[in-house]
N, C-alpha and C positions, 0 to 999 in steps of 0.2 A: 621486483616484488614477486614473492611464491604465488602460485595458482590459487588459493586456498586467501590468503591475503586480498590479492586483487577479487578475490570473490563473497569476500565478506564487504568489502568496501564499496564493491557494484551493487549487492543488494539491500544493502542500508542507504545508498542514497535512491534506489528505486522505493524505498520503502517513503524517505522522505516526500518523495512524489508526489505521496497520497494530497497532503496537505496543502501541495505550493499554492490551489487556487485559492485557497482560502485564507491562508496568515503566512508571515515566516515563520523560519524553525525555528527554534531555540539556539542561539549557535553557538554554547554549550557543548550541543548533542555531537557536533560534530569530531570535539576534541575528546570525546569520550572514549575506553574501551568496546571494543567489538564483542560480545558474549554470543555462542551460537552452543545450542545445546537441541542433540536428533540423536535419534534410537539407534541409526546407522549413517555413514559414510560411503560414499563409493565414487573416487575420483579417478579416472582415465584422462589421464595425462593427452595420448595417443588418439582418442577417439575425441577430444577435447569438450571432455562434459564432465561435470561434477555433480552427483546428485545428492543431496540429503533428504534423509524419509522418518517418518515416526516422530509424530510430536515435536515437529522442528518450534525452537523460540528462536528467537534473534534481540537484543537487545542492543541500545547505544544512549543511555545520557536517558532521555524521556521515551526513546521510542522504543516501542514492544509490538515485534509483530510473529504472530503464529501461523505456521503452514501443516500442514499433512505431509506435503515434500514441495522442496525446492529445487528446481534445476538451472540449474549454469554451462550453458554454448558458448567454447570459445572460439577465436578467428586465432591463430597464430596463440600468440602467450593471452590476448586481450580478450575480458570478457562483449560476448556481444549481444547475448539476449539472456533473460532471467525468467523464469515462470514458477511461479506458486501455486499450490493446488492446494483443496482445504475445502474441509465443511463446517463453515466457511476458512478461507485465508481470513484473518484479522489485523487489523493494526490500531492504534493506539498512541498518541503524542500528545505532551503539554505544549504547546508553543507559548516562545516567549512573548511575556508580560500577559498572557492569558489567564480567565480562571480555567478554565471549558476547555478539556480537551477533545482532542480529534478524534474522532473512530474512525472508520472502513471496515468495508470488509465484502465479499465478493465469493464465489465459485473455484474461479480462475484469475488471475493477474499473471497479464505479461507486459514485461517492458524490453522494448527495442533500444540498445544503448545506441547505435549510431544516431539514429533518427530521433531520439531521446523522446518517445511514443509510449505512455502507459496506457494498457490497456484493461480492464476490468468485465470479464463477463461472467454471467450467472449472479442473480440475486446482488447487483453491485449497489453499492450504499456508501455513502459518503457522509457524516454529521457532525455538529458542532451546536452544545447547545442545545437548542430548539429550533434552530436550521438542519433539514436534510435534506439530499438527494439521493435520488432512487429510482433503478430500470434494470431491466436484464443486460445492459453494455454501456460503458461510459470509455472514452478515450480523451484521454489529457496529452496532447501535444505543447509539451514542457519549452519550445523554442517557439512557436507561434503565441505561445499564454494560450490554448484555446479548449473549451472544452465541448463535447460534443457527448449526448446520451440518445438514449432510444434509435429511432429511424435515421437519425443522424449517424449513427454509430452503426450502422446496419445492423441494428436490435430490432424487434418483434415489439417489445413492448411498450406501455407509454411511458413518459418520464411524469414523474411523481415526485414535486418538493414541497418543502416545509420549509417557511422563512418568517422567526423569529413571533413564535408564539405569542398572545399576548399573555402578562401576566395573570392566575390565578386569583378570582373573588374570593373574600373567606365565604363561609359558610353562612348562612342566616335561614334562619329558624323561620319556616312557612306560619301561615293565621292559616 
């Protein structure tokens, strides 16, 4: 598999990350086309980094996630860390048999493929819904299921959720 292949395929399932604590994917999405669309390119083979910059999109099936720039570290041919940067990074998925889909969206996101570690720092957000989470660092360790925000995370801030609003009264008219 070309550098460029293997690197759209690392960060679409890093993308899918966002979501895992919360529903499955669609698994659709997975059989989908890869679309990546950035202002520039700049792949070093040699130095084994692949960057893309300017209005990065990424699409697959339901997921849509936007960066400012993407970078790709590889070890030999294999990619091994991914990071997005963005004001904010975004993401975005319907998961299957949902209405409600998933947002994100974060500062910074890195994920570590060995250790299959995402991480989220700055302004990290997580929602679905009328459930949300939110703190300056959230880390999803994707092989323990575990997730960890704020002072957990060695974040500064406090962790801040929303779990499932209750429904809206209509309006009635005051005496």
């Amino acid at each position: 598999m070309s550098p460029v292949k293997s690197l759209l395929a690392v960060f679409i399932t890093t993308a899918g990350l966002y979501v895992a604590p919360l529903v499955p994917a669609l698994p659709s999405d997975r059989d989908q086309p890869i679309e990546v669309e950035a202002d520039s390119v700049d792949l070093d083979e040699g130095a084994g980094k692949s960057v893309y910059q300017g209005n990065v999109i990424l699409r697959q099936g339901t997921i849509r996630l936007e960066a400012d720039r993407v970078t790709v570290l590889h070890r030999g041919s294999k990619p091994s860390k991914v990071v997005a940067i963005g004001n904010p990074v975004k993401f975005r998925q319907r998961p299957g048999g949902q209405k409600e889909e998933i947002r994100g969206s974060a500062n910074r996101t890195e994920y570590q493929i060995d250790s299959e570690e995402l991480l989220l720092i700055g302004n990290a957000y997580l929602a679905q819904g009328d459930d949300s989470f939110r703190s300056d660092r959230i880390v999803y360790d994707r092989v323990a299921e575990r997730i960890k925000a704020g002072a957990a995370a060695q974040g500064k801030e406090r962790v801040k959720m929303t779990i499932g609003a209750p429904a809206a009264k209509p309006n009635t008219p005051s005496r």
